[in-house]
Biotite code that builds the C-alpha atoms (Angstrom):
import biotite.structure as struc

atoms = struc.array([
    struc.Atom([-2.954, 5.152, 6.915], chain_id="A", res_id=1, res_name="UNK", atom_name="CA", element="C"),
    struc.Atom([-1.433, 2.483, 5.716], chain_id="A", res_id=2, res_name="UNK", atom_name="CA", element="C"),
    struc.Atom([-0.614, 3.896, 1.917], chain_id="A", res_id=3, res_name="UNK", atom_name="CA", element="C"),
    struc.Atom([0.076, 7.287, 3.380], chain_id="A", res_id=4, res_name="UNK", atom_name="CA", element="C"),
    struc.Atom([2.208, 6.168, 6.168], chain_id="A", res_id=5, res_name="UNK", atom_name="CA", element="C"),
    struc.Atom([4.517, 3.625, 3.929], chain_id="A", res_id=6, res_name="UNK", atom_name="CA", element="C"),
    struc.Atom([3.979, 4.728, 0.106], chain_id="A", res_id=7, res_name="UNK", atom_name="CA", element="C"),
    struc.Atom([3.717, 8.066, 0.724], chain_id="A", res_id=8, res_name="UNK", atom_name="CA", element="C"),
    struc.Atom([0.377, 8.744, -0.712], chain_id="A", res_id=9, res_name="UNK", atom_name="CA", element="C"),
    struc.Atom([-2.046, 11.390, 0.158], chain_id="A", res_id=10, res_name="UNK", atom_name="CA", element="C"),
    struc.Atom([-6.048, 11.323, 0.124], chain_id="A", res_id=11, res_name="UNK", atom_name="CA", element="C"),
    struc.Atom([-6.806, 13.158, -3.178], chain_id="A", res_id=12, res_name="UNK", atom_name="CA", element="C"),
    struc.Atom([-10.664, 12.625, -3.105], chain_id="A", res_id=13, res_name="UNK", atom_name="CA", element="C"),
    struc.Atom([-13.390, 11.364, -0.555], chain_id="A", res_id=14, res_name="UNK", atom_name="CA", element="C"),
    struc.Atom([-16.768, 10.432, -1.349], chain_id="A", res_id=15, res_name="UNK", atom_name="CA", element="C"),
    struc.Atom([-19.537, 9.265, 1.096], chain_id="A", res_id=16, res_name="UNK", atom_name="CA", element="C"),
    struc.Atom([-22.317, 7.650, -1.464], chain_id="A", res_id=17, res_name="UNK", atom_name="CA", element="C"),
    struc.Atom([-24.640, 6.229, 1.839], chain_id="A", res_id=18, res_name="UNK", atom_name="CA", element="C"),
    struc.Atom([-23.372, 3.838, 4.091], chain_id="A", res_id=19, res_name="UNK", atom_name="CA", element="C"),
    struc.Atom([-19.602, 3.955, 3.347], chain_id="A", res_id=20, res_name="UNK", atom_name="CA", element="C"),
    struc.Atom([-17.021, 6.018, 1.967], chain_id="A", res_id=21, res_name="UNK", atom_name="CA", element="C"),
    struc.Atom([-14.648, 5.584, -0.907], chain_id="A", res_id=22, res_name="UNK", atom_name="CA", element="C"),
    struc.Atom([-11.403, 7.291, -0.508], chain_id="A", res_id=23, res_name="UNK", atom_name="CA", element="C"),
    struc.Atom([-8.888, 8.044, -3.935], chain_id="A", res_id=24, res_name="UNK", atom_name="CA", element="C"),
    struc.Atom([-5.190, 7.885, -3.030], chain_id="A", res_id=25, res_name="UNK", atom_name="CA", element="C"),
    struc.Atom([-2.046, 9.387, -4.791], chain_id="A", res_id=26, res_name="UNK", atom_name="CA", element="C"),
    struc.Atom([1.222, 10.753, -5.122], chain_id="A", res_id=27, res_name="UNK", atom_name="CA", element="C"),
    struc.Atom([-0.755, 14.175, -6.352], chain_id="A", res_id=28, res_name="UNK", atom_name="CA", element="C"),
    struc.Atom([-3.323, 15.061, -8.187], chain_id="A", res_id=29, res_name="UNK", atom_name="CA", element="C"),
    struc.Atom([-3.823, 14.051, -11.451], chain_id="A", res_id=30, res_name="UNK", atom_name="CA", element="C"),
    struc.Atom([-1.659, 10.957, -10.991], chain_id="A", res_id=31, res_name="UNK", atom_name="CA", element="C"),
    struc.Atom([-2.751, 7.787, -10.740], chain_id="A", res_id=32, res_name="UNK", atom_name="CA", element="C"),
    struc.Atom([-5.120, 6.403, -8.045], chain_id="A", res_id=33, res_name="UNK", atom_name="CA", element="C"),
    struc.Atom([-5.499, 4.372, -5.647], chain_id="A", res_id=34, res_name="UNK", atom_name="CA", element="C"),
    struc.Atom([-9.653, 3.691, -4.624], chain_id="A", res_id=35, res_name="UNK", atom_name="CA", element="C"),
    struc.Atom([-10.555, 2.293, -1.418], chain_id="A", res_id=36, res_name="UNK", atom_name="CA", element="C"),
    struc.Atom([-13.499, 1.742, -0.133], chain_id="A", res_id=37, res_name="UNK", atom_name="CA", element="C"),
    struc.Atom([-15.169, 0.962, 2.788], chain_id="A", res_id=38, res_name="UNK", atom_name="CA", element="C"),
    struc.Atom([-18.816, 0.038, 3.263], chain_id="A", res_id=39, res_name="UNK", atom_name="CA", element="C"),
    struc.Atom([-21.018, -1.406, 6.052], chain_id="A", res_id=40, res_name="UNK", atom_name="CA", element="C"),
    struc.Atom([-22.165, -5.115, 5.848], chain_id="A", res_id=41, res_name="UNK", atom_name="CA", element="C"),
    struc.Atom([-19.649, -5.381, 2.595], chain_id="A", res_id=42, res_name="UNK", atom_name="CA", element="C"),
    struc.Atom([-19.062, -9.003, 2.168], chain_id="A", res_id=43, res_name="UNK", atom_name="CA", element="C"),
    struc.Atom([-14.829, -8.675, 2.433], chain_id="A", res_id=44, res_name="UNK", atom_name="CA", element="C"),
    struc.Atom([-12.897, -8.760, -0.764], chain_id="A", res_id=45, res_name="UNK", atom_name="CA", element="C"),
    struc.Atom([-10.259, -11.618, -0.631], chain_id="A", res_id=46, res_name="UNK", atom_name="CA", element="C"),
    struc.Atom([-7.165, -11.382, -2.866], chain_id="A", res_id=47, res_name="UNK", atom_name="CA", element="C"),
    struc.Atom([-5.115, -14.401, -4.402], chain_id="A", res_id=48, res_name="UNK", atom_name="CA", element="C"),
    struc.Atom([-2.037, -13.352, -6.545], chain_id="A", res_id=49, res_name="UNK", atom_name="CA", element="C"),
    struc.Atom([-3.148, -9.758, -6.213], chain_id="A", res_id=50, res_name="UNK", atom_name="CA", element="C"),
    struc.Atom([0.310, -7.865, -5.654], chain_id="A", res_id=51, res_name="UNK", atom_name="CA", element="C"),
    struc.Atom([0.414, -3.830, -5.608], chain_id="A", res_id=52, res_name="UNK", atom_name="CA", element="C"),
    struc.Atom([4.139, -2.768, -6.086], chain_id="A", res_id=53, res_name="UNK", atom_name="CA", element="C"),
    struc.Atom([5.896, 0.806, -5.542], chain_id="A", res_id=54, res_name="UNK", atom_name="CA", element="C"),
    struc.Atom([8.932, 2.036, -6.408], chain_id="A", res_id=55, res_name="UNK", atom_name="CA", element="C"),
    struc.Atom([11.040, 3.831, -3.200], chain_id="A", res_id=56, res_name="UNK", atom_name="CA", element="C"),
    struc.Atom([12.871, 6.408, -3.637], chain_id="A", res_id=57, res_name="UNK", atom_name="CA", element="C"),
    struc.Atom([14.904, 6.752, -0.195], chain_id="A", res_id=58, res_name="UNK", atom_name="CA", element="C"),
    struc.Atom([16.498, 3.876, 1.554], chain_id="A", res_id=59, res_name="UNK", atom_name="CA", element="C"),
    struc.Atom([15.089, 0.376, 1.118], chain_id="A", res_id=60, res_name="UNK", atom_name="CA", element="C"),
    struc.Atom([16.411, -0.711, 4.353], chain_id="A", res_id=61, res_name="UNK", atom_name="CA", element="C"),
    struc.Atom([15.245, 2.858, 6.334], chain_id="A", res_id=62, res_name="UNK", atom_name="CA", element="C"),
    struc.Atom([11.418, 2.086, 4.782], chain_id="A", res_id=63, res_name="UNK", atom_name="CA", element="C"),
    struc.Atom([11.082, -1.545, 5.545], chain_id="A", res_id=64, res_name="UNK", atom_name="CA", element="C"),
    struc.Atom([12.392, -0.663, 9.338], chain_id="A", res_id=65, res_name="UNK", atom_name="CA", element="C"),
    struc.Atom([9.648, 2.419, 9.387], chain_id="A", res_id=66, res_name="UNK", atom_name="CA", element="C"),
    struc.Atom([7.205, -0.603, 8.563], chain_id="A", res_id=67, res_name="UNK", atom_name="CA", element="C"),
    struc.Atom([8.396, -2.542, 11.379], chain_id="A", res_id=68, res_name="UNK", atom_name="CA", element="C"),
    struc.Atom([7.852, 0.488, 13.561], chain_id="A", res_id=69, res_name="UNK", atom_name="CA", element="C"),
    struc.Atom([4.572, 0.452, 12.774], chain_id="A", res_id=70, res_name="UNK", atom_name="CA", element="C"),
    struc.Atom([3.506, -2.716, 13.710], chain_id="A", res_id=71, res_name="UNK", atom_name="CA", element="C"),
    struc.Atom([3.443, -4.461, 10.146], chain_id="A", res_id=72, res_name="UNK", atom_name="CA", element="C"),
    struc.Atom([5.654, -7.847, 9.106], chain_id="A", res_id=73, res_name="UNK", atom_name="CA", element="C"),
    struc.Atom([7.621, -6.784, 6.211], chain_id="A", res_id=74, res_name="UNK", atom_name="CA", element="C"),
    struc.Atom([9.688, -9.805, 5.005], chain_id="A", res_id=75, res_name="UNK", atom_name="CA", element="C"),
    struc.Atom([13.667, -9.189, 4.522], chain_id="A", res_id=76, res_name="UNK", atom_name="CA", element="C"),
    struc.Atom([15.086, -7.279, 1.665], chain_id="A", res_id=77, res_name="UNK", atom_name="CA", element="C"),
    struc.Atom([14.896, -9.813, -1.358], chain_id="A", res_id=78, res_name="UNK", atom_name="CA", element="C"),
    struc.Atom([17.801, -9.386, -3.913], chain_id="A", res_id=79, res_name="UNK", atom_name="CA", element="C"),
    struc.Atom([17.263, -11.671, -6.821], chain_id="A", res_id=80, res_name="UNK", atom_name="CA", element="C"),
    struc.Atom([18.463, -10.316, -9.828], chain_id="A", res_id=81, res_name="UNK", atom_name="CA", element="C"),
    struc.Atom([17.354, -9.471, -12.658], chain_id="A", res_id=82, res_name="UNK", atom_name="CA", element="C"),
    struc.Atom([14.473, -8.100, -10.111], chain_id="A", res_id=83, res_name="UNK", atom_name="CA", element="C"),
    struc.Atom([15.024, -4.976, -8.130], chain_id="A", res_id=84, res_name="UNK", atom_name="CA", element="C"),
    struc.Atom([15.867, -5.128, -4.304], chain_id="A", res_id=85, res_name="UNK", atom_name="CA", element="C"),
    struc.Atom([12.627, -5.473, -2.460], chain_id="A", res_id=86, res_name="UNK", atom_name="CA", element="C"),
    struc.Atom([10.404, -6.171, 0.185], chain_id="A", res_id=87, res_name="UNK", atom_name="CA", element="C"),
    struc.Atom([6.677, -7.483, 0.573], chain_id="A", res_id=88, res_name="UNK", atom_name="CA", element="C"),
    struc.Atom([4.333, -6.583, 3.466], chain_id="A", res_id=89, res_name="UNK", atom_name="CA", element="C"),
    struc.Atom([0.519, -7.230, 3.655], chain_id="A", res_id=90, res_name="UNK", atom_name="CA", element="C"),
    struc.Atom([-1.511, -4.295, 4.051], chain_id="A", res_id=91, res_name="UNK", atom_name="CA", element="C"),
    struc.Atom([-4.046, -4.151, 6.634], chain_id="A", res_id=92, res_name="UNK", atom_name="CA", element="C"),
    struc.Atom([-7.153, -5.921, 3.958], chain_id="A", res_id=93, res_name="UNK", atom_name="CA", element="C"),
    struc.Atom([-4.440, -8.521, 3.158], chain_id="A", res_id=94, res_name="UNK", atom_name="CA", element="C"),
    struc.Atom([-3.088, -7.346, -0.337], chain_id="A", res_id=95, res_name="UNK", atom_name="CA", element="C"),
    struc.Atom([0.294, -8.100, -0.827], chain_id="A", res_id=96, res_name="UNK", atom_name="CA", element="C"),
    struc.Atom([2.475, -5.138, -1.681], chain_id="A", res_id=97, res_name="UNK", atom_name="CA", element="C"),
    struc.Atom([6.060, -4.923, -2.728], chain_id="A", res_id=98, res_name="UNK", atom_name="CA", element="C"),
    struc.Atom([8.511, -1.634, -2.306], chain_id="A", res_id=99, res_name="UNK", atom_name="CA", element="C"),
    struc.Atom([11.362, -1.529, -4.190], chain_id="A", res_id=100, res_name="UNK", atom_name="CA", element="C"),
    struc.Atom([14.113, 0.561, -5.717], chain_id="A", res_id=101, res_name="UNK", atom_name="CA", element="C"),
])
């Protein structure tokens, strides 16, 4: 929900190969994916410097407040040129992921 809710994905694909399922997320199909997956007794995957970035087409401000709605710690808009305004919240696995515009 997390993708969908904030980056606006949608499920494209599901597949259940045995004791999991592996879901393919994007803006439509065709595009680019995102694959998660989920399996039982999976060791968890731990990310260091692992940073998944979006580019948001509305408001900035209006997004990072929706993300605060929904329970998540999105750090404050960062405006450091000769980078594009952003923010960075953790997703619920712990992947770091930036939306900016």
């Amino acid at each position: 929900m997390f993708y969908q809710n904030l980056a606006g994905l949608q499920v494209v694909r599901r597949l259940n190969p045995g004791l999991g399922e592996i879901v393919f997320l994007a803006n439509s199909e065709g595009e680019t994916m995102l694959e998660l997956g989920s399996f039982e007794h999976a060791e968890k995957i731990v990310t260091k410097g692992m940073m998944i970035s979006f580019f948001v087409e509305g408001n900035l401000e209006d997004l990072r407040k929706k993300a605060l709605e929904l329970g998540y710690a999105p750090s404050e808009i960062i405006d450091r040129s000769p980078k594009p305004k952003h923010f960075i919240v953790e997703d619920p696995d712990g992947i770091m992921v930036e939306f900016g515009s």
